[in-house]
Legacy VTK file of the C-alpha trace (Angstrom):
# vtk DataFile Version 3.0
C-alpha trace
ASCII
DATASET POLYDATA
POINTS 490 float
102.180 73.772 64.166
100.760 70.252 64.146
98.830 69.375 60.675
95.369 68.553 60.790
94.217 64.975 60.342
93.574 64.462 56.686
90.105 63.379 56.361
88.967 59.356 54.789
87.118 59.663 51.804
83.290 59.168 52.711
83.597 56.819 49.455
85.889 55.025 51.384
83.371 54.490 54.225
80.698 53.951 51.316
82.614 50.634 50.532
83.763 49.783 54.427
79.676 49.614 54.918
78.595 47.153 52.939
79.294 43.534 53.276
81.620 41.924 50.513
83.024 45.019 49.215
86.367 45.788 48.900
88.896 48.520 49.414
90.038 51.039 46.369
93.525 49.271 46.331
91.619 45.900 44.823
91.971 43.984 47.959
89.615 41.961 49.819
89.081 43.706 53.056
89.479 41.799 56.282
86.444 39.738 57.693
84.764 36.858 56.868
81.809 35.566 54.439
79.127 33.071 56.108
75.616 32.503 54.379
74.785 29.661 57.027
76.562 27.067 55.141
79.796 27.769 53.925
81.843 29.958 56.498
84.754 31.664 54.714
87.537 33.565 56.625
89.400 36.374 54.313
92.657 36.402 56.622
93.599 32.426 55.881
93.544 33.510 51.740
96.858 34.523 50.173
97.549 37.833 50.006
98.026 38.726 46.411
94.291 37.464 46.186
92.400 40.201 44.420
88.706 41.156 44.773
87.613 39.874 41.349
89.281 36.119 42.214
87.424 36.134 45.931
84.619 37.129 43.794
84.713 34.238 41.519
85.557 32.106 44.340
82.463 33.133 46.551
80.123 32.685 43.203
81.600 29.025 42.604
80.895 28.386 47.065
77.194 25.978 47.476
74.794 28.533 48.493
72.591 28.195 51.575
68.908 26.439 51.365
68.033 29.242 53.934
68.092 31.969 51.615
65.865 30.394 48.728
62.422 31.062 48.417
60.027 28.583 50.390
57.903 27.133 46.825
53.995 28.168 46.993
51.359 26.435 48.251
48.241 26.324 46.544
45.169 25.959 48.350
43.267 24.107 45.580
45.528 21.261 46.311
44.563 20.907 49.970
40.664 21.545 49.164
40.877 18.569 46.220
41.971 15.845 48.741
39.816 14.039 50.978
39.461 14.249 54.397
41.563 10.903 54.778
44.318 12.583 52.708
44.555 15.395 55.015
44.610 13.779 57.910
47.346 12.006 56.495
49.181 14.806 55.790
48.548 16.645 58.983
49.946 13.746 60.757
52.745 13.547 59.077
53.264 17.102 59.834
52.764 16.938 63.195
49.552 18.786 63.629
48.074 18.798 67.350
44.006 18.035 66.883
43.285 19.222 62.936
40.016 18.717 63.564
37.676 16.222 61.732
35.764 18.335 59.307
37.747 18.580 55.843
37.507 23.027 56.315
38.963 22.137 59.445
41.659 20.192 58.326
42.775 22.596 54.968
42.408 25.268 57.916
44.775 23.697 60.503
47.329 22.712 57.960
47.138 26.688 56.043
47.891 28.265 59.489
50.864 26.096 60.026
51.986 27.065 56.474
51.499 30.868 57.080
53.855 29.969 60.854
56.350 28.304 58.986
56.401 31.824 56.374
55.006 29.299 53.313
53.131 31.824 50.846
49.751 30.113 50.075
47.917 31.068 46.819
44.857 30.489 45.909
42.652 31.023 42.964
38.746 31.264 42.482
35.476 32.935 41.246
34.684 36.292 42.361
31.174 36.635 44.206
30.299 40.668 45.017
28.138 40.294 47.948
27.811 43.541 49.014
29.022 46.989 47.956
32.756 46.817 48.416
32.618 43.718 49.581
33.053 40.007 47.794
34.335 36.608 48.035
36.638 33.974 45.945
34.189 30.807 45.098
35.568 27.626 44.358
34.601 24.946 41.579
34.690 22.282 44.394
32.065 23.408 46.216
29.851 24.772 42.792
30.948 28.472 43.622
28.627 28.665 46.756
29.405 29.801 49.876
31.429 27.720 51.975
34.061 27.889 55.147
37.067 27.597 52.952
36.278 30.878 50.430
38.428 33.846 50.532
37.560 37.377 51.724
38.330 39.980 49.501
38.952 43.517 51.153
37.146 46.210 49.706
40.443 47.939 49.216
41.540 44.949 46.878
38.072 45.162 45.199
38.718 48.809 44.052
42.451 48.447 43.661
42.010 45.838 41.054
38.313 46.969 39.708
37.164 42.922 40.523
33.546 42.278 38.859
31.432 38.886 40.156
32.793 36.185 37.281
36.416 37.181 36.796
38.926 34.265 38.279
41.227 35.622 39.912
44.831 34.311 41.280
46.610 35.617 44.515
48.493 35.186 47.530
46.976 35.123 50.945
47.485 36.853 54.031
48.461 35.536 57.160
45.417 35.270 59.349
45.113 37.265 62.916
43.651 35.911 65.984
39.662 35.281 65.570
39.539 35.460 61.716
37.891 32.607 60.335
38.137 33.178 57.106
40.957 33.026 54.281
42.147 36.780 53.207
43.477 37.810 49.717
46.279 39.705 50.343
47.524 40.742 46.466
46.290 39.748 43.325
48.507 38.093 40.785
46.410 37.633 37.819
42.698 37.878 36.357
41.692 35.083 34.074
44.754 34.303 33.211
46.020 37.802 32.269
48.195 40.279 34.062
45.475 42.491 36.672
46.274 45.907 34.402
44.483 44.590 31.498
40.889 44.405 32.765
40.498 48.377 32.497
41.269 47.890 29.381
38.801 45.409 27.851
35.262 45.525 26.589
32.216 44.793 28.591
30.374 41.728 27.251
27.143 43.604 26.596
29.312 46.221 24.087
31.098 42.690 21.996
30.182 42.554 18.501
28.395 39.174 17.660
28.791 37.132 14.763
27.224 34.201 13.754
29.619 31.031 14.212
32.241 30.884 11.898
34.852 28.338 12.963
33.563 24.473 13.483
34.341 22.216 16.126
35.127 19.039 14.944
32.857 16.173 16.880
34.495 13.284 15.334
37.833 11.246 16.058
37.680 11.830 19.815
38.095 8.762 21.444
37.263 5.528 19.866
35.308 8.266 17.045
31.593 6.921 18.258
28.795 7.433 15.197
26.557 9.370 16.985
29.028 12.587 16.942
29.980 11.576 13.096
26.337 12.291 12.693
25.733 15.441 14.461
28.975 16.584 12.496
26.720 15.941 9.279
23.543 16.930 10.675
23.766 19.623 12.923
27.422 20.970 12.610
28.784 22.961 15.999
30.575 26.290 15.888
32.298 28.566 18.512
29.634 30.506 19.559
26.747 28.292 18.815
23.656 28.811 20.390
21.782 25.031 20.525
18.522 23.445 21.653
18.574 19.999 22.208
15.066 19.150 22.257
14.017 15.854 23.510
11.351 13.855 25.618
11.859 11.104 28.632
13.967 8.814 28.019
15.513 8.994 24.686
19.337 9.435 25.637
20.071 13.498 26.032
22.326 12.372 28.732
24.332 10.166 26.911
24.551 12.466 24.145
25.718 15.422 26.284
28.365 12.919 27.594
29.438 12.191 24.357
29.863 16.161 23.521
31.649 16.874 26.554
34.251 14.247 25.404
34.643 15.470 22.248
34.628 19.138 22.627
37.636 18.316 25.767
39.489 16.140 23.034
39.151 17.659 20.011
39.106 21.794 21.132
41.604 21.691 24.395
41.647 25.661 23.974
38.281 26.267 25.006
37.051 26.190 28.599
34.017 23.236 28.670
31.373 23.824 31.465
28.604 21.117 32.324
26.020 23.222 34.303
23.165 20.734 35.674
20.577 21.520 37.470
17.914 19.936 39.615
19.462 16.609 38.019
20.158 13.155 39.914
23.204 13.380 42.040
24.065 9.798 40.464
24.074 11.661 36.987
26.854 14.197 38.586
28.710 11.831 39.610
28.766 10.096 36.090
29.566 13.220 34.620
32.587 13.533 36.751
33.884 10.447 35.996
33.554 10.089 32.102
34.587 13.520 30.940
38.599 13.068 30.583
41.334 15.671 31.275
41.089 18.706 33.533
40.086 21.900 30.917
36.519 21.346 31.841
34.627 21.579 35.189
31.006 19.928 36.506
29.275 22.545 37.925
25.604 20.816 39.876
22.847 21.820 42.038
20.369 18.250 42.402
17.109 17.787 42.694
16.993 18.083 46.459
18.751 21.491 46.750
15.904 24.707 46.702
15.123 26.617 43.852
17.403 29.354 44.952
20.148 27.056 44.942
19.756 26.462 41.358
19.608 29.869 40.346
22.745 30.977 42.009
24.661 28.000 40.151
23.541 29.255 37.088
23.869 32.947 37.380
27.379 32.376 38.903
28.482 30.200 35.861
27.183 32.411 33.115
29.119 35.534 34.854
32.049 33.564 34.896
31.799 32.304 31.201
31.318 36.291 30.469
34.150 37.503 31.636
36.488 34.762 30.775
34.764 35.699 27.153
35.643 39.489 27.673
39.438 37.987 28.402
39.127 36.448 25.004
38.760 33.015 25.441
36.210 30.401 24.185
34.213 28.720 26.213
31.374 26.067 25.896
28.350 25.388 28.416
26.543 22.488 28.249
23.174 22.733 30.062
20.876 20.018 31.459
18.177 21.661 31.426
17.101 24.682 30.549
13.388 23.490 31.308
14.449 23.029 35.050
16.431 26.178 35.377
13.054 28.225 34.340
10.921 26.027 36.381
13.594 27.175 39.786
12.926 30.912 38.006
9.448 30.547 38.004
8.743 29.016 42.302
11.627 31.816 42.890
9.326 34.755 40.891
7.790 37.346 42.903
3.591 37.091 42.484
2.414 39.918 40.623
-0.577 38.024 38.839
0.341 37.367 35.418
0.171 34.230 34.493
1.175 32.838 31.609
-0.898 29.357 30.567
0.514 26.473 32.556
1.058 28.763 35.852
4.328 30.245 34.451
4.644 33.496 35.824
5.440 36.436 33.182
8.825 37.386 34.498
10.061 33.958 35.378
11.660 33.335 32.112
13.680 36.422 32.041
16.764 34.675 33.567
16.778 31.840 31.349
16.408 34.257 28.303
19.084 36.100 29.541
21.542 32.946 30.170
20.698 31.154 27.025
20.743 34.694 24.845
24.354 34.843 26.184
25.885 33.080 23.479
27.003 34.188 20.654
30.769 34.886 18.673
32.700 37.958 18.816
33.961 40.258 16.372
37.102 40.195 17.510
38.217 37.271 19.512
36.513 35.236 22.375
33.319 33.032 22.077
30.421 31.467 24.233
28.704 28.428 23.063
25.417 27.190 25.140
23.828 23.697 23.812
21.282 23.204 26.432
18.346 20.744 26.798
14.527 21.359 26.262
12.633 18.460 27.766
9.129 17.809 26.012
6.152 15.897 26.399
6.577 15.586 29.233
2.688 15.803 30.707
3.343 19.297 31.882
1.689 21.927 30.031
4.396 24.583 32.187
6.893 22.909 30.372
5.307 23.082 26.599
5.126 26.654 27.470
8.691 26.647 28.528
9.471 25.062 25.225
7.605 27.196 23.041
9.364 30.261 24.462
13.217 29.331 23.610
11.859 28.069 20.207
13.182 29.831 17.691
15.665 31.765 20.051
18.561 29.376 19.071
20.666 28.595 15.773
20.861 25.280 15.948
18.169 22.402 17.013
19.062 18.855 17.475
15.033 17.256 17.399
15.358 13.760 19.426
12.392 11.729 18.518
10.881 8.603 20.731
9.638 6.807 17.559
13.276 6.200 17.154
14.706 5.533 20.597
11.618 3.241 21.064
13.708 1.042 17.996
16.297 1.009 20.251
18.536 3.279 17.449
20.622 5.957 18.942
21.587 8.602 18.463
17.333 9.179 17.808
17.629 12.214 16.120
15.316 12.917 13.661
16.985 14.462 10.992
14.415 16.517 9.042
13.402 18.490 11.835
17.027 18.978 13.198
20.020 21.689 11.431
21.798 24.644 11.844
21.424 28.142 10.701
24.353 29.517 8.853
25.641 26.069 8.335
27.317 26.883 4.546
30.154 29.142 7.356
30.638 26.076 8.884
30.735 23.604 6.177
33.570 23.778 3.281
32.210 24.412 -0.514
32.660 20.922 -1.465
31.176 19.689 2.116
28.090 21.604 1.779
27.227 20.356 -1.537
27.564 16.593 -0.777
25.046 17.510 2.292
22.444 18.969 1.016
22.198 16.091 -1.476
22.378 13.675 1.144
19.163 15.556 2.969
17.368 15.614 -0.220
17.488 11.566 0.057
16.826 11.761 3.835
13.656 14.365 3.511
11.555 12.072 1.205
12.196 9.006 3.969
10.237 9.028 7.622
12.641 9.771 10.330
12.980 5.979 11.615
13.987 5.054 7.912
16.335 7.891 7.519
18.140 7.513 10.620
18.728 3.620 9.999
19.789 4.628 6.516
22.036 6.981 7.740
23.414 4.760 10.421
24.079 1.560 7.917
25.911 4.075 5.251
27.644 5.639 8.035
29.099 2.631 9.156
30.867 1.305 6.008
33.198 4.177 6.532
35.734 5.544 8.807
35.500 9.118 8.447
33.213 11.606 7.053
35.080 12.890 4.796
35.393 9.305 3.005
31.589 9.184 4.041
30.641 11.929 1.883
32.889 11.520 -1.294
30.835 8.243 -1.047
27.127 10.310 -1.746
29.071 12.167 -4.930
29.600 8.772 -6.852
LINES 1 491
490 0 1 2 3 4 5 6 7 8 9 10 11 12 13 14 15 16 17 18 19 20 21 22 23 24 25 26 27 28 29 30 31 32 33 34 35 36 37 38 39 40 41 42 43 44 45 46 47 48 49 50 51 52 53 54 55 56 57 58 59 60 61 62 63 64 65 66 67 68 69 70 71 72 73 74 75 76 77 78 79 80 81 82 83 84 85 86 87 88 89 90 91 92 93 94 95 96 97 98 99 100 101 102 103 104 105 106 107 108 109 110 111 112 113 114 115 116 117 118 119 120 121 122 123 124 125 126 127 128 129 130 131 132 133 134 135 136 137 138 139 140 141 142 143 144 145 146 147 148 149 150 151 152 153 154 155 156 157 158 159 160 161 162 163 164 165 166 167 168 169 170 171 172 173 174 175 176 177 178 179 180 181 182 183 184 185 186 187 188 189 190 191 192 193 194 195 196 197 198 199 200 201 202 203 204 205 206 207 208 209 210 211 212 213 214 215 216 217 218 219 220 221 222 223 224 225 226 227 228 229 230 231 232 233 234 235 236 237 238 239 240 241 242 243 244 245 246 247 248 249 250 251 252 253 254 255 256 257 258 259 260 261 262 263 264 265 266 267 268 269 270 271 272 273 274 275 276 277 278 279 280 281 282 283 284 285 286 287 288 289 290 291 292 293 294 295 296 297 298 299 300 301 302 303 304 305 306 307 308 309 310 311 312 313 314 315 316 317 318 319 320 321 322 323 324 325 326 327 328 329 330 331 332 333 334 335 336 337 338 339 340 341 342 343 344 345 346 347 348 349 350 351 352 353 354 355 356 357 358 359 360 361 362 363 364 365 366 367 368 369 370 371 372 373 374 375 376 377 378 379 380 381 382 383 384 385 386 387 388 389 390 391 392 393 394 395 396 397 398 399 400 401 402 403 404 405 406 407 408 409 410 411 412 413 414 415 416 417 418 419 420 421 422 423 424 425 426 427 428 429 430 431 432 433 434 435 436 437 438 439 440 441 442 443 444 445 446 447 448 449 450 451 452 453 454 455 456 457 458 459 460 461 462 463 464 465 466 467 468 469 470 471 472 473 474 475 476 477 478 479 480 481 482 483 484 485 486 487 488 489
């Protein structure tokens, strides 16, 4: 009787399945390797060949562009280029009719990137609009609405637990026929951080806070200008800092802000700088822009000729950003011009309910300002948000004395700009026995502190033109203040 077939192992059909495998005697099986550049046929090798040489050998073979990963595209890259640069680049590429409009453009060349399977990521501010429903903001366009945000599914809302403020980083979907919008398809990080971590962090309102503890240096940025060697002295800075620069028409808050910006970007790269102004000259923007150095700071603007509204939404969006990058852990600085203008958009934007307050401030129009300039403090345990914003004075407007007299007092630090001073033409015009900082001996070292409260002692008895030009001419026959103030000792 004729034996039955004897059966193949189904290991042995296990390793005939896969490409590249080879047979239980250590042999290459027959067949061929091809990855689209390098074809290799298994017959024309020798014999004896065993599979961990062809192994080797395949390893060592140029591998095939085809199979790497197409590199990311981000979409902040298209949206900072003008609309010259794009159409540039979408005639280089080959674009039919991009369109004329910069969204137009970034739009035309995105879809071509999702047809060619490019992943495009972009990153932004999260805007809740709706229940369930919110949108990525972008810097460029002072995180309000715009053609070129980002829709954000409900589902990705919940997934990820995404509050208005959090910057988030992800990769977008390819769009279907009649969307007209971006859509965030995954999220790859949340200020910075990996997406699991934001169940796990404190709420801003439940942060411990701390009067500033650790200093930031004003002087040696640049070519180490005298005015911030003064504030240093003065009115020191700390993470967390919650100033009032007070100061009337015309006696150089601007350039003093400027001159903070550039200091706080060179001398404290590790916190995020933010210069929020509102109902300002668009000229002013502009200058902002373009004298700040480096790119760990942003210019966030609404000008004078934008509504009330407008200004509001600026502000509330940059505070809830600056709140949760503070829940992350970070320390970040917001320099506002000003905070009189903010509650004056509060105030034409407050419903009527007949309380007035003297100057036809409504009762519940400063509650936003309150709110945004009460938001800094330091944490107990990590993170910080520093606010130094402007309180413009005499003015002629008795709204804005009223303004005035409201934050007064909220802050721990006051820098007092007098005219008297600018009027000599001597900047910065600070007048130094009105101006300081609470808490200063947690700022100041032992030594420090010593040698500056003997130097105010001379400065109280003088009038505040004298002092400052005293200040200034001593000031100036050193480099540093630390060689400034072993000076006052002897």
């Amino acid at each position: 009787m004729a034996t039955a077939q004897k059966k193949r192992p189904f290991q042995k059909r296990q390793f005939k399945k896969k490409q590249h495998q080879y047979s239980r005697s250590n042999k290459p099986d027959r067949g061929s390797y091809d990855d689209g550049l390098v074809h290799l046929d298994y017959t024309a090798l020798p014999e004896d060949l065993n599979a961990e040489a062809l192994k080797e050998l395949i390893e060592s073979l140029p591998k095939s562009t085809r199979k790497t990963k197409p590199k990311k595209v981000e979409l902040k890259d298209l949206q900072a280029l003008t609309i010259e640069e794009l159409i540039e680049l979408a005639q280089k590429e080959k674009i039919a009719s991009p369109g004329r409009l910069h969204k137009d453009v970034v739009w035309s060349i995105t879809i071509q990137r999702f047809q060619k399977h490019i992943p495009v990521v972009a990153e932004g501010t999260v805007q809740i609009v709706s229940e369930g429903h919110a949108f990525l903001r972008f810097g460029q366009f002072d995180y309000m609405p715009s053609f070129e945000d980002v829709f954000i599914p409900p589902s990705v809302v919940e997934e990820f637990a995404l509050l208005q403020g959090m910057t988030v980083r992800g990769l977008l979907r390819p769009n279907k026929e009649g969307e007209k919008l971006f859509t965030l398809q995954s999220v790859e990080t949340i200020d910075g951080g990996p997406p699991g971590d934001v169940r796990t962090r404190t709420p801003f309102k439940e942060l411990t806070p701390l009067y500033p503890e650790e200093r930031i240096i004003l002087e040696g940025a640049g070519e180490n200008p005298l005015e911030m060697r003064i504030v240093d002295i003065v009115t020191p800075v700390g993470l967390g800092q919650r100033g009032l620069i007070v100061a009337p028409p015309r006696t150089g808050k601007t350039v003093l802000l400027q001159m903070l910006a550039r200091s706080i970007v060179i001398n404290m790269p590790r916190a995020h700088l933010i210069v929020l102004l509102v109902d300002e000259r668009p000229e002013e923007v502009t200058d902002f822009q373009r004298t700040v150095p480096g790119v760990s700071h942003e210019v966030i603007s609404s000008t004078f000729d934008e509504p009330a509204s407008r200004h509001i939404q600026v502000a509330e969006m940059a505070l809830a950003k600056a709140r949760s990058m503070v829940e992350a852990g970070e320390d970040v600085v917001i320099l506002l011009d000003s905070i009189t203008r903010l509650a004056r958009a509060c105030n034409i934007e407050a419903p009527s309910n007949g309380k007035l307050l003297s100057g036809g401030l409504e009762a519940t129009a400063l509650q936003m300002p309150k709110r945004f300039f009460g938001a800094a403090r330091n944490m107990e345990h990590g993170g910080s948000l520093t606010i130094l914003g402007t309180a413009l004075i005499e003015t002629g407007s008795k709204m804005d004395e009223v303004i005035f007299e409201e934050f007064k007092g909220t802050g721990n630090m006051e820098i007092v700009l007098e005219r008297r001073i600018s009027d000599r033409r001597i900047f910065p015009a600070i007048d130094i026995n009105r101006s300081g900082t609470r808490k200063e001996e947690l700022l100041f070292e032992e030594e420090e502190m010593r040698r500056v409260w003997m130097l105010r002692k001379v400065l109280n008895e003088l009038d505040p033109v004298e002092a400052m030009e005293m200040l200034i001419q001593k000031m100036r026959k050193t480099r540093v203040n630390g060689e400034f103030l072993l000076s006052i000792g002897s």
